[in-house]
Short mmCIF file of the C-alpha atoms (twelve columns), coordinates in Angstrom:
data_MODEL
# 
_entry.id   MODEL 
# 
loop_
_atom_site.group_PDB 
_atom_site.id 
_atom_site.type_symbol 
_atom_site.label_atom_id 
_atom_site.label_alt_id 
_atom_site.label_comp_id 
_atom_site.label_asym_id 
_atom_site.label_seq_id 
_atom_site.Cartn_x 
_atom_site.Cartn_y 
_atom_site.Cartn_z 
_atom_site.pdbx_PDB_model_num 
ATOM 1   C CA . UNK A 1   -145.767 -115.829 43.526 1 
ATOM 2   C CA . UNK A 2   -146.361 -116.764 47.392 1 
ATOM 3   C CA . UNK A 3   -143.567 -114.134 48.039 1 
ATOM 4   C CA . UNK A 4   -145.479 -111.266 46.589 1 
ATOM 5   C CA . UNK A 5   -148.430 -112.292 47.520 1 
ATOM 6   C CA . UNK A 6   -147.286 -112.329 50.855 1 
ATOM 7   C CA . UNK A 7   -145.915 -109.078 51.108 1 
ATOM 8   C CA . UNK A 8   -148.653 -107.571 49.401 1 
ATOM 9   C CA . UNK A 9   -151.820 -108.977 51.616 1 
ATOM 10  C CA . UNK A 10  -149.940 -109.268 54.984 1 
ATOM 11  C CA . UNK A 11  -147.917 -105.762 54.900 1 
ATOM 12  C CA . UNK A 12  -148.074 -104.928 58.662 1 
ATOM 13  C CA . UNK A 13  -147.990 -108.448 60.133 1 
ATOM 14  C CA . UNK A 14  -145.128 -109.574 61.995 1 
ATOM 15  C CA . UNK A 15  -145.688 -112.932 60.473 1 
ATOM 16  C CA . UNK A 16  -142.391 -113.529 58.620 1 
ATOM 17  C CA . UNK A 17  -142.240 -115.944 55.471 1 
ATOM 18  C CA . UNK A 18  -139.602 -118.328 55.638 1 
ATOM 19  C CA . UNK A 19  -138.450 -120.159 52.256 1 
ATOM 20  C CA . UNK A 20  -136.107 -123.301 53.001 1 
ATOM 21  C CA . UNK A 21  -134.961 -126.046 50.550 1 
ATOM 22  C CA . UNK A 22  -133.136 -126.498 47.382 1 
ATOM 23  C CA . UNK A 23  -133.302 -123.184 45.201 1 
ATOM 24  C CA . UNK A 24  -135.693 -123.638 42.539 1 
ATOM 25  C CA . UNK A 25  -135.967 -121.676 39.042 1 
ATOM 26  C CA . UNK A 26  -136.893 -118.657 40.538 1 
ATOM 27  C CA . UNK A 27  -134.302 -118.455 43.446 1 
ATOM 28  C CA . UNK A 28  -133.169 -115.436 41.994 1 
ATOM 29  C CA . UNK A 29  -136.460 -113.648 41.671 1 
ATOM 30  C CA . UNK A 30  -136.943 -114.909 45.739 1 
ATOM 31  C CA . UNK A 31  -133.583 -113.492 46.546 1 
ATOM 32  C CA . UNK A 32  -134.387 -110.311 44.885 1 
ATOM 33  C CA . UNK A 33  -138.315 -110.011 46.730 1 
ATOM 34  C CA . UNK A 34  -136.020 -110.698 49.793 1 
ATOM 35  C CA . UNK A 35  -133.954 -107.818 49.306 1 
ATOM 36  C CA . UNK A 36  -136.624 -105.417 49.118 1 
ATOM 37  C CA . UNK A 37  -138.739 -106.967 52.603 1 
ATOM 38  C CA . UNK A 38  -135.939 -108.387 54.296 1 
ATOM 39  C CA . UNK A 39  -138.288 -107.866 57.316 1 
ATOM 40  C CA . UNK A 40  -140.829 -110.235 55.758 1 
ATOM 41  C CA . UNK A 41  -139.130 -112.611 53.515 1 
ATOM 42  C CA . UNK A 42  -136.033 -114.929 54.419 1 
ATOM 43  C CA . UNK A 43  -134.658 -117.559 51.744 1 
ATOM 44  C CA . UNK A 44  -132.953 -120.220 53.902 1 
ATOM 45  C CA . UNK A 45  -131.532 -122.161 51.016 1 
ATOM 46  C CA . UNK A 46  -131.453 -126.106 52.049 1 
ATOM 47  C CA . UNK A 47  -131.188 -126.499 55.878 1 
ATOM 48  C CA . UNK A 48  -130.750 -129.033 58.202 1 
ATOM 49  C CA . UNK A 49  -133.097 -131.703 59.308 1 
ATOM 50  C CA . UNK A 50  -132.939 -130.647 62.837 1 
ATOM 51  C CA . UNK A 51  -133.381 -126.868 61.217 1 
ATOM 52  C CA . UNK A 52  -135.961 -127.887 59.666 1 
ATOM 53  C CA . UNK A 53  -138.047 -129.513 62.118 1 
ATOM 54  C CA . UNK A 54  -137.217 -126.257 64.605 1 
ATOM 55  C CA . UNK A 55  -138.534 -124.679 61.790 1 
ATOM 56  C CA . UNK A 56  -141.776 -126.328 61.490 1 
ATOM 57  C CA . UNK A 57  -143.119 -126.733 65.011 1 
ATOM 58  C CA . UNK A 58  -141.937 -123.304 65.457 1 
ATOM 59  C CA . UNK A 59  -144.338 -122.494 62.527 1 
ATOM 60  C CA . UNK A 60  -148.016 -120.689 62.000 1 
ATOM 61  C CA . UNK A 61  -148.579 -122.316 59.198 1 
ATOM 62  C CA . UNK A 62  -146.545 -124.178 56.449 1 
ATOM 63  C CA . UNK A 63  -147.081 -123.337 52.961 1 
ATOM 64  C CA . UNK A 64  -146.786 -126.129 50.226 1 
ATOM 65  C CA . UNK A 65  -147.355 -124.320 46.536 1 
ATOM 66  C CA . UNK A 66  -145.609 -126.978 44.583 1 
ATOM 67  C CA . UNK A 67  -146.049 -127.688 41.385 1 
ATOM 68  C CA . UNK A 68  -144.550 -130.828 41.042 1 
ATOM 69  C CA . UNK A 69  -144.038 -132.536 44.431 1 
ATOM 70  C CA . UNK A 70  -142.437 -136.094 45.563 1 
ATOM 71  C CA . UNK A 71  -143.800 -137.011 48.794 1 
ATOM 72  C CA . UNK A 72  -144.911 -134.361 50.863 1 
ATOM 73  C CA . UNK A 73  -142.474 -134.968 54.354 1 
ATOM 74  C CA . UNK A 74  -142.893 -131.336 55.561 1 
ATOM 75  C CA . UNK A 75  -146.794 -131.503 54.989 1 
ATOM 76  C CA . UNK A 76  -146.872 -134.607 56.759 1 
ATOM 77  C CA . UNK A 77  -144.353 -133.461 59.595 1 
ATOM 78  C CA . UNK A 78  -146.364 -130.240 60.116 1 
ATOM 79  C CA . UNK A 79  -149.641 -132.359 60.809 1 
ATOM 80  C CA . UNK A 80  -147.550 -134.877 63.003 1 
ATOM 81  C CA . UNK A 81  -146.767 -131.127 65.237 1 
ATOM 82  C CA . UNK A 82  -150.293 -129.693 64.829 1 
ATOM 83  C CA . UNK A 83  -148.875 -127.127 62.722 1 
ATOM 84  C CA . UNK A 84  -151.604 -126.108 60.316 1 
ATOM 85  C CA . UNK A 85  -151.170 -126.521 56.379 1 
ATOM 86  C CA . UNK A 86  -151.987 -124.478 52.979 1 
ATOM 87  C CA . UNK A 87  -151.242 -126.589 50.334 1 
ATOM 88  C CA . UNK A 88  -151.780 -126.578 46.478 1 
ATOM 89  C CA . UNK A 89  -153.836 -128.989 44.985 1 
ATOM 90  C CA . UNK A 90  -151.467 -131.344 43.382 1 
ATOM 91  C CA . UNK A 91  -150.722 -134.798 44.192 1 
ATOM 92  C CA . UNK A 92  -149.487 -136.156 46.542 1 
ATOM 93  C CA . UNK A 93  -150.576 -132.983 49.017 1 
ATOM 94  C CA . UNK A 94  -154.750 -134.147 48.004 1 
ATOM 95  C CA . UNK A 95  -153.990 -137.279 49.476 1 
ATOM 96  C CA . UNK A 96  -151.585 -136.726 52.225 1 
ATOM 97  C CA . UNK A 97  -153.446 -133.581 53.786 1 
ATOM 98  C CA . UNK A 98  -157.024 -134.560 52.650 1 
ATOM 99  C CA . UNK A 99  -159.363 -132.748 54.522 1 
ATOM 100 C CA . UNK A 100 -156.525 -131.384 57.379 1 
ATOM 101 C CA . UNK A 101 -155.398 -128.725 55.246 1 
ATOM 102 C CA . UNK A 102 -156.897 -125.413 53.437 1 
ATOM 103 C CA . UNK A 103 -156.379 -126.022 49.259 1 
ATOM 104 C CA . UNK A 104 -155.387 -123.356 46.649 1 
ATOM 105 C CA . UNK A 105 -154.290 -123.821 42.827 1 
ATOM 106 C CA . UNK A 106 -151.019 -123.130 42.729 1 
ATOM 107 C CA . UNK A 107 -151.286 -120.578 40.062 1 
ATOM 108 C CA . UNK A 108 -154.087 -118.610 42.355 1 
ATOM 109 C CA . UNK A 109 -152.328 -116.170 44.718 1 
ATOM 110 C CA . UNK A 110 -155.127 -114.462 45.891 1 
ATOM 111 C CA . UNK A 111 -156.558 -118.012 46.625 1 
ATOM 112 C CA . UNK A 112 -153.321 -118.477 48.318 1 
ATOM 113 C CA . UNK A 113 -153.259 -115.330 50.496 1 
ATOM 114 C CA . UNK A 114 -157.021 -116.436 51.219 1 
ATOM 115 C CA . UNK A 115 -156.589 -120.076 52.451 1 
ATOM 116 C CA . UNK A 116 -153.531 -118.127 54.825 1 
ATOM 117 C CA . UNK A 117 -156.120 -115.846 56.321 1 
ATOM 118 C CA . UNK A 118 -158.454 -118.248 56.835 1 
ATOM 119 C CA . UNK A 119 -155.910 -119.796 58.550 1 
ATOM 120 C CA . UNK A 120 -155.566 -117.279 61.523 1 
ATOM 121 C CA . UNK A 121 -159.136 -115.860 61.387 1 
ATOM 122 C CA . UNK A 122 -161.229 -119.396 61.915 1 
ATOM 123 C CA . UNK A 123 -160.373 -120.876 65.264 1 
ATOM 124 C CA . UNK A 124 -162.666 -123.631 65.362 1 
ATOM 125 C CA . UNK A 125 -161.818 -124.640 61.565 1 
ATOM 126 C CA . UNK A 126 -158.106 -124.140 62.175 1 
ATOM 127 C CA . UNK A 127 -158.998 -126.402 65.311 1 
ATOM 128 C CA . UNK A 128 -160.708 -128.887 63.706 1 
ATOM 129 C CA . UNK A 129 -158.154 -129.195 60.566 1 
ATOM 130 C CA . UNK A 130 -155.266 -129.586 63.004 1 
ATOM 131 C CA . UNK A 131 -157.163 -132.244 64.928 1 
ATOM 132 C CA . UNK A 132 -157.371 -134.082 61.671 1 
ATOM 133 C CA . UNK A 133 -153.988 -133.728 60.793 1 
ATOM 134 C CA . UNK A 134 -152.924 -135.151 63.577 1 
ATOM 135 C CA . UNK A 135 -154.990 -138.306 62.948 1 
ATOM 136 C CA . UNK A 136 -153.830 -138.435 59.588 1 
ATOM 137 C CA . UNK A 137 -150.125 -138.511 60.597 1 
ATOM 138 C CA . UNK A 138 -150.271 -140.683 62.983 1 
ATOM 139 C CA . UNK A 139 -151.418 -143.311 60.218 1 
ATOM 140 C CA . UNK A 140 -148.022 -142.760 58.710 1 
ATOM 141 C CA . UNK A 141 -144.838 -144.020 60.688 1 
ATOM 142 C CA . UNK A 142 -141.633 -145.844 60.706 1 
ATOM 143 C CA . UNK A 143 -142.962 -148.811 62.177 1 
ATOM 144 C CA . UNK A 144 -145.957 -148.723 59.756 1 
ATOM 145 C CA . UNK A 145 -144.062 -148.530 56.789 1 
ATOM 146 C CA . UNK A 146 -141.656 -151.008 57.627 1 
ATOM 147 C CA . UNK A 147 -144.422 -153.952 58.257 1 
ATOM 148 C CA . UNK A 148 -146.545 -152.441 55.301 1 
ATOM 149 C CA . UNK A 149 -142.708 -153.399 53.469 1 
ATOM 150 C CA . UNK A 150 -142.416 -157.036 54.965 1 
ATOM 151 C CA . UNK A 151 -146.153 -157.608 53.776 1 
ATOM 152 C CA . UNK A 152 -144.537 -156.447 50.052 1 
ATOM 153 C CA . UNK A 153 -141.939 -158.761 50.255 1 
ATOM 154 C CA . UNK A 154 -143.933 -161.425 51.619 1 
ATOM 155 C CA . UNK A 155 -146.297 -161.330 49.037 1 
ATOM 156 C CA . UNK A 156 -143.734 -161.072 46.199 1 
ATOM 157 C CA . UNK A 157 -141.675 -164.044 47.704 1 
ATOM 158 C CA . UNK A 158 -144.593 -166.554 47.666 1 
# 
């Protein structure tokens, strides 16, 4: 859906869409829209983590239209680089991204296509949700999450 969608409401932008990760259900479908817009639409497959990251800060935008998601790292790594996000609004992106990132349903491709223009047209909104991603990351690290674990254990231990 965020293939076609693509393609259809960003024809002449040199904005290219870039799908990596594990292939999905409709990796075949992805492949094929790839064919056709090769230009427009690369399927990465899984990549690297250092890929990945290049990938991201490298990035516009990152695009999250999951249906069913785990975590969120990329969402969360794309604040952490200012990198602005579109994500559907399924858990866990509503509470990772909060107010940092522009919200579509997932099965809403023209709401989609709109949060992605809204994206490049509104400076001072694209500003200000970046800003707040960044804040919102940085609440999130190794260091947290390792005392926020000792606490656990602490607590279960006494």
């Amino acid at each position: 859906q965020l293939a076609n969608s693509f393609v259809d409401n960003f024809p002449n932008d040199k904005m290219v869409l870039a799908f990596a990760g594990a292939e999905g259900n409709a990796a075949a479908e992805l492949r094929s829209i790839s064919a056709r817009n090769p230009s427009k639409i690369r399927v990465l497959g899984r990549v690297m983590n250092s890929q990945l990251q290049r990938l991201i800060v490298e990035a516009e935008m990152l695009v999250a239209p999951s249906l069913y998601e785990g975590f969120g790292l990329p969402v969360l790594d794309a604040m952490a680089y200012g990198v602005p996000v579109v994500v559907s609004n399924r858990q866990p992106f509503m509470d990772l991204a909060g107010n940092a990132a522009w919200v579509f349903g997932p099965a809403n491709s023209a709401g989609m296509s709109g949060a992605m223009m809204s994206v490049r047209k509104s400076c001072t909104l694209r500003e200000k949700k970046i800003n707040t991603g960044l804040e919102l990351a940085a609440e999130f690290s190794w260091e947290q999450t390792a005392k926020k674990t000792m606490a656990a254990y602490d607590y279960a231990l006494r």
